[in-house]
C-alpha positions in Angstrom: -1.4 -23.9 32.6 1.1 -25.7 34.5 4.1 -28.1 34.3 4.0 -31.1 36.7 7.7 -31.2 36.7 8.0 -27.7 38.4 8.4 -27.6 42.0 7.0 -24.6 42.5 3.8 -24.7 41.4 1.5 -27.3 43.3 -1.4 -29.1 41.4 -3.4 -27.9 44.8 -2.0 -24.0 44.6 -3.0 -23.9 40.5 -6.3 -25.2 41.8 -6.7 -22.5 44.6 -5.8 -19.8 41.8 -8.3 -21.0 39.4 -10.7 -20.8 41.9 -10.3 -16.8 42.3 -11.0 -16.4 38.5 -14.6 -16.8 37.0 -14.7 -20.0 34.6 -10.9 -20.7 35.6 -9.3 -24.1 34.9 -6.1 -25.5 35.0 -4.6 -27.8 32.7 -1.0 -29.7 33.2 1.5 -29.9 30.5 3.0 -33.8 30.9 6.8 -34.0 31.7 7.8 -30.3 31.3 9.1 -28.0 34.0 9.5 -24.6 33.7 9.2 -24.4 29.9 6.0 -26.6 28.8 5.8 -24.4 25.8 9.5 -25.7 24.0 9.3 -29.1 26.2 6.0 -29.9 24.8 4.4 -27.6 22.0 2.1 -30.0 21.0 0.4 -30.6 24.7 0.7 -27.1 25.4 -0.7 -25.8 21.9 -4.0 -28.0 22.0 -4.1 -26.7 25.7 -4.0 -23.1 24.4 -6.2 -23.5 21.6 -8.9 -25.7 23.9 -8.7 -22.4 25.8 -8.9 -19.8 23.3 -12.0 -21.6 21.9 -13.3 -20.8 25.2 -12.9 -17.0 25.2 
C-alpha cells in the first residue's frame, strides 16, 4: 500500500515491487503521505480488509 503524497515511493517503483511477489498488488491511499493509516483510516481500512479477504 502506498500514499501518493509521499515522495519517496513512486507509483512505478510500488509497481516494480509488486511484481517480485506472487499475486502482489498495490493499492494508493488518496491524499496521505507518510501516514495513510491516521490520514485516511477509512481508504486504508477497506484497502486492508480487500486484502485480507484475499489471503
Amino acid at each position: 500500500m502506498q500514499s501518493n503524497l509521499a515522495y519517496f515511493c513512486e507509483d512505478a517503483m510500488a509497481g516494480r515491487l509488486a511484481k517480485l511477489v506472487p499475486g502482489g498488488h498495490t493499492a494508493t491511499v488518496p491524499a496521505t503521505a507518510h501516514y495513510p493509516n491516521m490520514e485516511n483510516p477509512a481508504r486504508f481500512s477497506a484497502e486492508l480488509t480487500s486484502f485480507l479477504e484475499t489471503v
